[in-house]
C-alpha positions in Angstrom: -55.6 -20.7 62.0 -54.0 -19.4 58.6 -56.1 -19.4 55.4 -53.4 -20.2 52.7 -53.6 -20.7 49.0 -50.8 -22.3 47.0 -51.1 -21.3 44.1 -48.9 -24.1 41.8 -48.8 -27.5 42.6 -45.8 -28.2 40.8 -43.1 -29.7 43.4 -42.0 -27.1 45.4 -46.1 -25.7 45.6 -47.1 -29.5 46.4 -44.1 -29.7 48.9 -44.9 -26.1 50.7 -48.9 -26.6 51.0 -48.4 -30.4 53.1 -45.9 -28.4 55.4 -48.2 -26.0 56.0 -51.2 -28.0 56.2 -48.5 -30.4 58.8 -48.3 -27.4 60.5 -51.7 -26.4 61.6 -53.1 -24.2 58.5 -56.1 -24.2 56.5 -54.2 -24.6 53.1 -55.7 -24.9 49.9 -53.5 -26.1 46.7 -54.7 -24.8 43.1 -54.1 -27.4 40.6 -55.3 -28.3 37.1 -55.7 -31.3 34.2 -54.0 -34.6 35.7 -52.3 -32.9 38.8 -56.0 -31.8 39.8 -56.9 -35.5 39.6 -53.6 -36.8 41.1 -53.9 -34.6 44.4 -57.4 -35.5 44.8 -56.9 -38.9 44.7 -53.4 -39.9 46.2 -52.7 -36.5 47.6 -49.7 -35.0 48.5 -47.0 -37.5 48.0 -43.5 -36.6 48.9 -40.1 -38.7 48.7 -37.0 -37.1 50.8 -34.1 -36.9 48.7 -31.7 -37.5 51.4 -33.7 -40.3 53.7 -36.0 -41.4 50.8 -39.1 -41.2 53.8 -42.1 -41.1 51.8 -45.0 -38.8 53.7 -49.0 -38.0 52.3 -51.0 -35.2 53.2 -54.1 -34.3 52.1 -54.7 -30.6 51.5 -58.1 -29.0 49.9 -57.5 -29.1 46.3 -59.0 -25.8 44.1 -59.6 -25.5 40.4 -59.6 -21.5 40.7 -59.1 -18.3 42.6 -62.3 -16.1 42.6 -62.0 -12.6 42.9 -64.0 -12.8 46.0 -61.8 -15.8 47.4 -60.5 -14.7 51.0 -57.4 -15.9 51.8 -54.9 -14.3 54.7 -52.0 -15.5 52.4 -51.6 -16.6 48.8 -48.5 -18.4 47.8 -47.0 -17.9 44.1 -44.7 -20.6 43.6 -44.6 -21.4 39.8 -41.6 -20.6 37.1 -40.8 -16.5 36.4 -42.2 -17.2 32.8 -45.7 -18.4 34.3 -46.4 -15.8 37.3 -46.8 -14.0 34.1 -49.4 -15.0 33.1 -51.4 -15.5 36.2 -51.2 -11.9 37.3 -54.5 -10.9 35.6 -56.4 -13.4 38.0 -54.6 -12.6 41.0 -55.0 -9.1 40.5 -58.9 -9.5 40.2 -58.7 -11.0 43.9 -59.7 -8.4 45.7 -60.0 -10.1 49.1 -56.9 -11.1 49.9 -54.1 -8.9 51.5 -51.1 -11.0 50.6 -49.3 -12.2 48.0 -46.1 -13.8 48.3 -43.7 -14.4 45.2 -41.3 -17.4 46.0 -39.6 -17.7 42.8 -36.6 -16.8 40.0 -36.9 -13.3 39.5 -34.1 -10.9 37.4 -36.2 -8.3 36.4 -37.5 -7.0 39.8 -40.9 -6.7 41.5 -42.4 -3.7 39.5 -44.6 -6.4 37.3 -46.2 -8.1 40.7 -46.9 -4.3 41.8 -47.9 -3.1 38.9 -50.7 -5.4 38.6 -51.3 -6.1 42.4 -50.2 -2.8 43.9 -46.8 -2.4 46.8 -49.2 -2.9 49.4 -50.2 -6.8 48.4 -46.8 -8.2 47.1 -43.8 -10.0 48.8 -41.0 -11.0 47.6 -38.7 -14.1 48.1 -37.5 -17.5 46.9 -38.5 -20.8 48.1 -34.9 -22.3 49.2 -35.9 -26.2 48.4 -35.7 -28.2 45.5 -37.6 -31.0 43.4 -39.0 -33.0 40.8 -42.2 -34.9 39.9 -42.5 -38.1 38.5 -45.6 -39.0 38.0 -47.9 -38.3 41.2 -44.8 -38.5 43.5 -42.4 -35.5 44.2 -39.0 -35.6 45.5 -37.7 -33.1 46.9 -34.6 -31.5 49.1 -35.5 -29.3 51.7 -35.0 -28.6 55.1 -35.6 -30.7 58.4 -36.4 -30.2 62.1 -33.1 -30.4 63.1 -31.9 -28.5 60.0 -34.8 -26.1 58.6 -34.6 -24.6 55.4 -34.9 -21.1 55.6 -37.4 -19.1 53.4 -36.0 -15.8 52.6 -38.3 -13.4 51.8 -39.3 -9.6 52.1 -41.5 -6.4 51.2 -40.3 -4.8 47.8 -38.5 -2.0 49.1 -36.9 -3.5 52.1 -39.1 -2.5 55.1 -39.5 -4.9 58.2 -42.9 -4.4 58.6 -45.7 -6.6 60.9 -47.0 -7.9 57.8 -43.4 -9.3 56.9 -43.0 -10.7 61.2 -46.8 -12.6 60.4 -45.9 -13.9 57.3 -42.6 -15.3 58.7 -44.3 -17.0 62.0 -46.8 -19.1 59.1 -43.5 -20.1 57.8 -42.0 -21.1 60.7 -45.4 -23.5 61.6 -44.4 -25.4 58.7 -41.9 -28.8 60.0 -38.8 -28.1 58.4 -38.9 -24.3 57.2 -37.4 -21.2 58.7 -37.8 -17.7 57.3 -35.5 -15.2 56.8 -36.8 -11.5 56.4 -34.7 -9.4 54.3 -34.3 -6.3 53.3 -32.5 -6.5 50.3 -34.6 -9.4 48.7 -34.8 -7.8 45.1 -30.9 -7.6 45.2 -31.1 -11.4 46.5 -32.7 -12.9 44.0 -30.5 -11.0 40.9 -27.4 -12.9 42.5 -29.5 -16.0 42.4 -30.2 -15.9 38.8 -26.4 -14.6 38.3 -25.3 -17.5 39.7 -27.0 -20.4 38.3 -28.9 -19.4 34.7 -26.3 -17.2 32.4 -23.8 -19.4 33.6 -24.0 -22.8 35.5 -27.4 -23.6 33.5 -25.7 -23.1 29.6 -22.8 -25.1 31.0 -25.2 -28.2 32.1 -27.0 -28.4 28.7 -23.2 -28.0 27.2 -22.5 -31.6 29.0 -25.6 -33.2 28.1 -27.7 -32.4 31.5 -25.3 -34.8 33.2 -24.1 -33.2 36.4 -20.9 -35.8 36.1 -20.2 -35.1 33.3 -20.0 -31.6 33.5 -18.2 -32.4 36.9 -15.6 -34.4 35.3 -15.0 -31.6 32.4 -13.3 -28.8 33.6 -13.7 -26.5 30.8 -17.3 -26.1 31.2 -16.3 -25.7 34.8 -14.2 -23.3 34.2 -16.7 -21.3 32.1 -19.4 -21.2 34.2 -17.4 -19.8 37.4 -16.1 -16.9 34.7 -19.6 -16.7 33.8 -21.0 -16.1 37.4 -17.6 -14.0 38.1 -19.2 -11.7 34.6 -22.8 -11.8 36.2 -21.7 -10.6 39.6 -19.3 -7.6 37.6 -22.7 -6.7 36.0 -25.1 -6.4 39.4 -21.9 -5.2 40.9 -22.2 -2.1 38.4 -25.7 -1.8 39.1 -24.8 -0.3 42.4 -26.5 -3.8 43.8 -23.4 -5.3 46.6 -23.2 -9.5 46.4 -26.2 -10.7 48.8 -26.2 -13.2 50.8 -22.8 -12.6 52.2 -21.8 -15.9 51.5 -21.3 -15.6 47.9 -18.4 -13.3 48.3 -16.2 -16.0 48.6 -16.6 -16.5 45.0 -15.1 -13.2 44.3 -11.8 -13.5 45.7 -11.3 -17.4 46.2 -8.4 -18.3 43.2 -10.1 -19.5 40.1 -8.4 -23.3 40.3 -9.5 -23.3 44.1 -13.2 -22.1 43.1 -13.1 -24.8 40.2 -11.9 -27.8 42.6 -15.2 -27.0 44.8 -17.7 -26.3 42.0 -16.2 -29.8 40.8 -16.7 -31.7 44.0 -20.3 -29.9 44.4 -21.6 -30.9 40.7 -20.4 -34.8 41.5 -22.6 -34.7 44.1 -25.7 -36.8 43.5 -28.3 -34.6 45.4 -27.5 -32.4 42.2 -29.6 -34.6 40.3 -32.9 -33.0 42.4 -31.5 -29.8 43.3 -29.5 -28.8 39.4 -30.3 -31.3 36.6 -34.2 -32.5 36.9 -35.2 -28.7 37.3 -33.0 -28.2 33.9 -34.5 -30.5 32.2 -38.2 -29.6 32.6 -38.0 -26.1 32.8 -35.8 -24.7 29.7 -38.9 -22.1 29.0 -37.8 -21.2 32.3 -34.2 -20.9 32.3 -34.3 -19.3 29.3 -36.9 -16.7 30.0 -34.4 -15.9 33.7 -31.6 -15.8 31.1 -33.6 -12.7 29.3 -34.2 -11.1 32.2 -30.5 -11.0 33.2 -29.0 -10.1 29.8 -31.5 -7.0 29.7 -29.7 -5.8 33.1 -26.4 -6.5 31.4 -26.7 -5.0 28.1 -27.5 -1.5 30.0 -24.0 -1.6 31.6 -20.9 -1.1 30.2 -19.4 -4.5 31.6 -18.4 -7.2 28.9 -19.4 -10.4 29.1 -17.7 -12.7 26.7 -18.2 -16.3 28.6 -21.4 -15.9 29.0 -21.9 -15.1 25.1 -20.2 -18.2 24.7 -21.4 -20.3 27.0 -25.3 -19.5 25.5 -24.4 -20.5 22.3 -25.0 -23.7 23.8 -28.3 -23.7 23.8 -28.4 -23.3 20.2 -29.3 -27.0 18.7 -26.7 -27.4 16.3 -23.6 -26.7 18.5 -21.9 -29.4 19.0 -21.2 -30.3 22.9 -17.5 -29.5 25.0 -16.0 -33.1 24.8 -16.1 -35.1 27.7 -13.8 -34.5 30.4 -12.1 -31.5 28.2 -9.2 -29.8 30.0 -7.6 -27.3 27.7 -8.3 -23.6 28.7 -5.9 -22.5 31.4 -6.7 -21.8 34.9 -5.9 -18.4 36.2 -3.9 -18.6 38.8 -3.5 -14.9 39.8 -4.5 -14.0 43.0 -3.6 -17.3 44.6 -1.5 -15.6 46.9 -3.8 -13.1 48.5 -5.9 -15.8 48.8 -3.6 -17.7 50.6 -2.4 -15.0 52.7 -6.4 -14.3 53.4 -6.3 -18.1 54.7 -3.2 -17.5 56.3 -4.3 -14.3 58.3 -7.6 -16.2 59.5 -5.9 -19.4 60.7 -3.0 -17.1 62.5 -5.6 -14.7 63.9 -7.4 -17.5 65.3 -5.0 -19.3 66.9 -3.7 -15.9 68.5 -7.7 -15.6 69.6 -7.6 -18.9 71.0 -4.4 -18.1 73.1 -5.6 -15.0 74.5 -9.3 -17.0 76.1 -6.9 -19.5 77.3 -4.6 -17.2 78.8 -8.1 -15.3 80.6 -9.2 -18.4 81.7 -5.5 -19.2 83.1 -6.0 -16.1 85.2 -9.2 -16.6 86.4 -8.4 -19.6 87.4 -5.3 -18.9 89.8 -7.9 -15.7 91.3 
């Protein structure tokens, strides 16, 4: 059996410490004040945002980590701006081997090393979402049938048995997968990219509504220029897009890209996964926002929308009207992404002729 500390019981450390106590570990959640009180008394309470199931688990509540607290693994899962501040104490620990970050990060690792040393810190991000309201979290997050996987990894990429034990706790926990990467640092600039110099200022500039900003395709507009300026500055770093996936947002045709995001934001899962996160962590998103403009200002690429877009979080600017459509799209390179369309559907269909001429063969042998 696995010794774990959670260290944060916000909603994603509540919802992590009951799967891992579901799954057969010795977990122990660090709380403080009214949470403290809350977990003792009712706790962990968790509300599926898609099935609305409510579960409870009870998992050994802590007021503190000692220095000589033995733990096999400690799990950090608090906002960038408050890992901070907890390094000191985690750093005095001197009895447990393991340390797993699973948060926002833009400025890399070397703070968590620094303090910790390589040989105790992992990296990752903890690939669910959620909200509190009062001693009840909701969250979105994986399932038996569809787990969400936790992608993590040492600081400078190495598969290593410490990274294989780390990811069969994980996987003991109902609903979570892991994912061991090599390029985790790389992974989690992207991250921020995508969301907090660019989606995030765009939220606040429609009020923290995710339909409104849905329904107003300026903002939209912005924040996939933004993200399209973030990727141009990691891009510049020498850091390639990670995960793969997120290349589509490179070449897909702006008014394509801008349908989608649409479609996505009207979503109303975006309410736990986007706007309840935005409203209660603006320390947060603000601190990530830092952290990313330091990596941009030491390139030479502009970034204009993204200036713009965090004017927004300057009190007195007025917000983008509701459902504003002025700036144009860009259309150009709508044709190679058509033709990129065009080339998969042909090739495919050509693919599928060719197995069912093989199998034609076959058959008449």
């Amino acid at each position: 059996m696995n010794k774990i500390l959670v260290y944060g019981a916000g909603p994603l450390g509540s919802l992590f410490a009951a799967r891992l106590q579901e799954g057969g570990n010795d977990v122990s959640i660090l709380a403080r004040g009214q949470r403290l009180n809350d977990l003792r008394q009712h706790g962990v309470v968790l509300v599926d945002a898609q099935t609305k199931a409510q579960t409870v688990t009870h998992v050994n509540v802590v007021e503190a980590l000692a220095s000589d607290d033995a733990y096999d693994l400690v799990l950090v899962i608090m906002r960038k701006n408050h890992v901070l501040n907890i390094l000191p104490i985690l750093a005095a620990n001197w009895c447990t081997p393991n340390v797993l970050f699973l948060s926002n990060n833009a400025a890399g690792p070397d703070a968590y090393v620094e303090a910790l040393g390589k040989e105790r810190v992992l990296i990752g991000f903890p690939n669910s979402a959620g909200y509190r309201e009062g001693h009840v979290v909701h969250c979105l997050t994986g399932t038996e049938e569809k787990p969400a996987f936790v992608p993590f990894g040492e600081v400078d990429g190495r598969i290593t048995e410490r990274t294989r034990r780390v990811a069969r706790i994980m996987e003991s926990a109902p609903g979570f997968g892991a994912e061991v990467r090599t390029d985790m640092d790389a992974w989690l600039k992207y991250h921020v990219a995508l969301l907090f110099p660019s989606l995030a200022p765009a939220l606040y500039a429609a009020g923290v509504d995710n339909y409104r900003l849905a329904r107003t395709r300026d903002l939209v507009v912005l924040a996939v220029r933004a993200i399209r300026e973030g990727f141009c500055v990691l891009h510049s770093l020498g850091l390639p897009v990670t995960p793969s996936k997120l290349r589509v947002i490179e070449w897909l045709p702006e008014p394509i890209l801008v349908l989608l995001a649409q479609r996505l934001l009207a979503n109303p899962l975006m309410e736990t996964a986007l706007v309840k996160h935005a409203e209660a962590a603006r320390s947060e998103v603000q601190h990530l926002i830092g952290e990313f403009m330091v990596l941009a200002r030491a390139t030479p690429v502009p970034t204009p929308t993204i200036d713009l877009l965090l004017r927004y979080y300057e009190p007195d600017v007025p917000r983008v009207p509701d459902g504003s459509a002025n700036i144009p799209l860009r259309w150009g390179g709508l044709l190679l992404g058509v033709g990129v369309l065009v080339t998969a559907l042909v090739g495919g269909v050509l693919v599928m002729r060719k197995l069912r001429r093989n199998r034609d063969h076959k058959d008449r042998l």
